[in-house]
N, C-alpha and C positions, 0 to 999 in steps of 0.2 A: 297217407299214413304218417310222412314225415312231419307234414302240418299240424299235425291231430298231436302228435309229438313234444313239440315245438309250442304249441299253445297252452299245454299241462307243464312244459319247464318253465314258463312267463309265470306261472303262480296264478293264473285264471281258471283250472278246474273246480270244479265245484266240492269234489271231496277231499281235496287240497286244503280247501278254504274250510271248510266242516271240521276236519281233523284241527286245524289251528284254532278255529275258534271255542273247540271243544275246552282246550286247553285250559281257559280261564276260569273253566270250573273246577281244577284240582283243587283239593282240599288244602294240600302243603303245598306250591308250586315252588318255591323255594327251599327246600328241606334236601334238592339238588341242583347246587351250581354249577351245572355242567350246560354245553352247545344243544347235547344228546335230550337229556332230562328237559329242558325249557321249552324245546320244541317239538318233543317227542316226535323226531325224525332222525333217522340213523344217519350219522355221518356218513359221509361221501367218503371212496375209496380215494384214497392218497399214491397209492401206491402203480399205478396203472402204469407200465409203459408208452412209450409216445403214441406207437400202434395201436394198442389195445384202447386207447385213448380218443384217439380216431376214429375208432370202429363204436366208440359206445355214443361220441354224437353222433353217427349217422343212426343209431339205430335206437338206443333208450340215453338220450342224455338225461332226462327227467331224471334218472339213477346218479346224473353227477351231484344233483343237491345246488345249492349257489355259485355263481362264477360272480367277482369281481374284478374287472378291466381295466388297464387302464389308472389316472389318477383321478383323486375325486373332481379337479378341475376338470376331467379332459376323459370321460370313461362313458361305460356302461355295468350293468347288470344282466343277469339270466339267471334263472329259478329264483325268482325272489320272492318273499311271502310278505302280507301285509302284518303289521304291529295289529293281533285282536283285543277288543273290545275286552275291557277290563274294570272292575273295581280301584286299580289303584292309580289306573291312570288316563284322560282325558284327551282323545285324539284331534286335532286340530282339524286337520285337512287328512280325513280319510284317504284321498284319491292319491298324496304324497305321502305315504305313510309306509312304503316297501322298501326292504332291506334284503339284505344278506339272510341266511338262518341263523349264522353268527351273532349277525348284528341285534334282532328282534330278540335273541338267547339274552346280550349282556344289557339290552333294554330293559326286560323282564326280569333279570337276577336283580339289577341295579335299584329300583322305584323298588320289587318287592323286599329288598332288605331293609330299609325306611319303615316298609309298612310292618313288618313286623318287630324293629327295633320299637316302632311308634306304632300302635294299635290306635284305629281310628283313624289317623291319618287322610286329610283329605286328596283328591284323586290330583295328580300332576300333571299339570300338561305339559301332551307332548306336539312339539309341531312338525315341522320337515322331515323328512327321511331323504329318502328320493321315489321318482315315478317309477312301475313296476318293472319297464327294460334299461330304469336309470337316464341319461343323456344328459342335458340342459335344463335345468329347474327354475321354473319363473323365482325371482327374486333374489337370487344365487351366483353364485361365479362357482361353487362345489355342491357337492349332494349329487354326483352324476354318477358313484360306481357303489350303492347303495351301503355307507360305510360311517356316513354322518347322520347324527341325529341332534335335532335342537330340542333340551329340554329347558321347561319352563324354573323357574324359581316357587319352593313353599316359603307361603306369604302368614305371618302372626295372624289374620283376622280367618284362616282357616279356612279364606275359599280359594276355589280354583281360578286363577288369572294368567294370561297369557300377556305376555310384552308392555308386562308394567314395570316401569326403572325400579332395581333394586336397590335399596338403603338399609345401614345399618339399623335405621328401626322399624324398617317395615317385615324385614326378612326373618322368617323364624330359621334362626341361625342352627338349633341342633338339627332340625329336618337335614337343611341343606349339606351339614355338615357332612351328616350319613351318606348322603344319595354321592358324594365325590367321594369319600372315602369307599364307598363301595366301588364305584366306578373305577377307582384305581387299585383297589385291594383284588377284587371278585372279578372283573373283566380285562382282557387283553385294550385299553387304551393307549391310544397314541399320541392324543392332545385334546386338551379340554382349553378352549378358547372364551376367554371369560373378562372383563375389562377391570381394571386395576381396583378399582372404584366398591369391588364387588370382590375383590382378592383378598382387600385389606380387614375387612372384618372376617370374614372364612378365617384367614390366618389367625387373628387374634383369638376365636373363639378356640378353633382346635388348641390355638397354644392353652388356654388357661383351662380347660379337661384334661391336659397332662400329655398332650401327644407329643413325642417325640421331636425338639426343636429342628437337630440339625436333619432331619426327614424332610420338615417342612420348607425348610429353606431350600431344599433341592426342588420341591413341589413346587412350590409358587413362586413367578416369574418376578414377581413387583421387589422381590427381596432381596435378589443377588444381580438380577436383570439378564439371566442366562438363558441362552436358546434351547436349550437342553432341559428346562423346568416344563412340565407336565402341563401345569396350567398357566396362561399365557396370553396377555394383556392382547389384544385386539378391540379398533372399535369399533362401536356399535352392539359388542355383546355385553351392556350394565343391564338388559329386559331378560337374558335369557343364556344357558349355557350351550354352546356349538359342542360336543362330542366326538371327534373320531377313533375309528377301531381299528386298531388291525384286524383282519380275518386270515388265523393262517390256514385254513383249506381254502377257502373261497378266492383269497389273493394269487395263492400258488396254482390251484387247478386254472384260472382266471389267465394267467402267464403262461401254462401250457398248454389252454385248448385255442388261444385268440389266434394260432396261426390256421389250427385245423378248421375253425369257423369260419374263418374270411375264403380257404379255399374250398370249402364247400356251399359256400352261396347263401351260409345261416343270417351273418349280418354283413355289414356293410364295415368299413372304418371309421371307429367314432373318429368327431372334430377333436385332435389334438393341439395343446395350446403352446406356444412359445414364450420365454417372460420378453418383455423391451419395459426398460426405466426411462419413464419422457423426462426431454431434455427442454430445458426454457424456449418458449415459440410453437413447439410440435401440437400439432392438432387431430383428433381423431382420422381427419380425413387425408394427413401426412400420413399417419399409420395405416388406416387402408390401403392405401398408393403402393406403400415400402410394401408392404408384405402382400400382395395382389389378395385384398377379401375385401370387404362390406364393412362403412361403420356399422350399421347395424348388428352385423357378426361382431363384431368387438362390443356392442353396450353388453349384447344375450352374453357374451362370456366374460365379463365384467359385473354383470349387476349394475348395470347404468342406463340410467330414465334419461339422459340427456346427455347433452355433447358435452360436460366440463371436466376436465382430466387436470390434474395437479402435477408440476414439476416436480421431480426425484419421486414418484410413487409407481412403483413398479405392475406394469398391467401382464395381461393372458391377451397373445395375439392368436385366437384361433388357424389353424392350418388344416382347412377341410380336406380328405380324402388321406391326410398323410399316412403313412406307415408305423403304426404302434414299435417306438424305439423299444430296442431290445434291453432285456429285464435279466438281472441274476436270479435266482432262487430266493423266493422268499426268505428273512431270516428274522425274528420276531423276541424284540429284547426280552429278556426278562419281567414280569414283574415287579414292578418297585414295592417291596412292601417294604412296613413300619417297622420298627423293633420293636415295639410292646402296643398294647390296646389300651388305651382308658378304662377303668372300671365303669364309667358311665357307658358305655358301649357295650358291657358284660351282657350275657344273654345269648349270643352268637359264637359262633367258631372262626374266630377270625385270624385269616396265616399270617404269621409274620416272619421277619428275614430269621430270627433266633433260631425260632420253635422249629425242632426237627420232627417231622412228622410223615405216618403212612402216605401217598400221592393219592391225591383221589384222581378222579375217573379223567376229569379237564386235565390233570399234569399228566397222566399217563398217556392222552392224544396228545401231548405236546410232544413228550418225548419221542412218540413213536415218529410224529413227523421229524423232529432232527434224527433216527436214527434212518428213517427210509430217507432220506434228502443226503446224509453219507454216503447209503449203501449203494444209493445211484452213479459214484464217483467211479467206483471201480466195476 
């Protein structure tokens, strides 16, 4: 029974999958940007004592909804559901394409506001997520606690292309503009990893539609060159945008059930990673030595095809078996929103930091999670 269990929280059921894919036949699918509304799946219970917590993996965890593990270098996932099959968007790699419910929520809020700022809109690719119980993802060093998504860039000739370099003339710049500005208005984002290359026109565009300068200078990293900027020069991302989320149920419940799962035999301890910054001389097989593993465990947690490692660049030394370091309580910033909208954007209800307004249904689970996350103090 617990098997039978256990195979319907992995997101492999079959009316699991029916129900989600039903989904991409709403008429409005975005008319609500909610967790709830995108996946129509009732949020998971927050509020559960450690016990009562305990007692629901062993008996209906499928009822917990998503767990995310762990970090996305160094995790896993459980109840995860695949990104379905859509009009507005173009799945790369089916088989890597599971997420969080959260995360598959602020995929779907994110592409569909594009599509109905832009009617017509050609479909976006999407690539990576991660595998359905999360781990190690070919081609990756992240994407292991299903929380990353790489989206593709809309291109001016209006077809669908995956991991073509973007340039100021190739990129149709208002698309894009939407699809980040959503991502950061409409979803719980934690960082949008995008190469400088690819910042510099996003910024100039939004500036001259009117948006908000000193907004943007906090957003974009190439400007002030702050850690704390939202999106944030790495390379390798000028083909494509890296995304990650917060999930604050999936993170939180992820933090309080990873002790009850390991002592109940659910999984295993994922491979957590260590940082070490090579020093001039040091060779992958110095680093296997020092830390007792496998070069080969150090390329899989690197994203490395070969033996060459670079002085002052800091790597992930896998530590199989370790014990998931202890974690405070989720606690999930704010929102950055804008102070005003663009008229060219007009047509949406878009929040901003000014506008005082009713909470919809997404602020109303936030809040309840900070007041349940209080009331556990005392």
């Amino acid at each position: 029974m617990l098997s039978l269990l256990l195979s319907a929280w992995l997101g492999f059921g079959a009316g699991l999958t029916a129900d989600i894919l039903a989904l991409s036949k709403e008429e409005n699918p975005n008319d609500a940007q909610t967790i709830g509304a995108e996946t129509g799946l009732a949020l998971p219970p927050s509020g559960l004592s450690d016990e009562e917590l305990a007692e629901r993996i062993a008996t209906d965890p499928h009822s917990l909804g998503s767990l995310s593990i762990g970090a996305p270098g160094s995790g896993l996932q459980m109840g995860s559901i695949p990104l379905p099959p859509a009009p507005e968007w173009e799945i790369i790699h089916p088989g890597e394409s599971y997420g969080t419910r959260e995360t598959i929520a602020f995929v779907q809020t994110a592409v569909r506001t594009v599509a109905r700022i832009f009617p017509g809109t050609q479909p976006l690719a999407i690539g990576d997520i991660s595998h359905p119980g999360g781990r190690q993802l070919r081609r990756h060093a992240t994407h292991q606690a299903g929380r990353d998504v790489d989206f593709g860039f809309y291109y001016k000739d209006g077809k669908t292309h995956w991991r073509i370099p973007g340039t100021a003339t190739n990129l149709d710049l208002p698309r894009n503009w939407a699809l980040v500005r959503a991502l950061i208005v409409f979803t719980d984002v934690e960082t949008i990893l995008l190469d400088w290359r690819i910042q510099k026109p996003l910024y100039n565009y939004a500036l001259s539609i009117g948006e908000d300068k000193d907004w943007l200078d906090g957003i974009f990293q190439f400007i002030r060159g702050s850690n704390s900027a939202l999106i944030r020069h790495v390379a390798g991302h000028r083909t494509h945008y890296h995304v990650r989320f917060f999930n604050p149920e999936a993170q939180e419940l992820g933090r309080r059930a990873y002790p009850h799962l390991l002592s109940q035999k659910i999984i295993d301890p994922p491979v957590f990673t260590i940082p070490h910054r090579v020093r001039e001389g040091e060779t992958l097989g110095h680093l296997a030595r020092r830390y007792v593993t496998t070069v080969r465990a150090i390329q899989r947690a690197n994203g490395l095809s070969g033996n060459l490692i670079r002085a002052g660049r800091t790597y992930r030394i896998p530590r199989s078996g370790a014990a998931a370091p202890p974690q405070e309580p989720i606690m999930i910033p704010p929102r950055r929103l804008p102070p005003t909208t663009p008229t060219s954007l007009g047509g949406l209800d878009w929040p901003t930091a000014t506008r005082i307004s009713t909470p919809t249904l997404d602020e109303a689970v936030r809040l309840g999670g900070i007041i349940r996350k209080a009331l556990r103090r005392f």
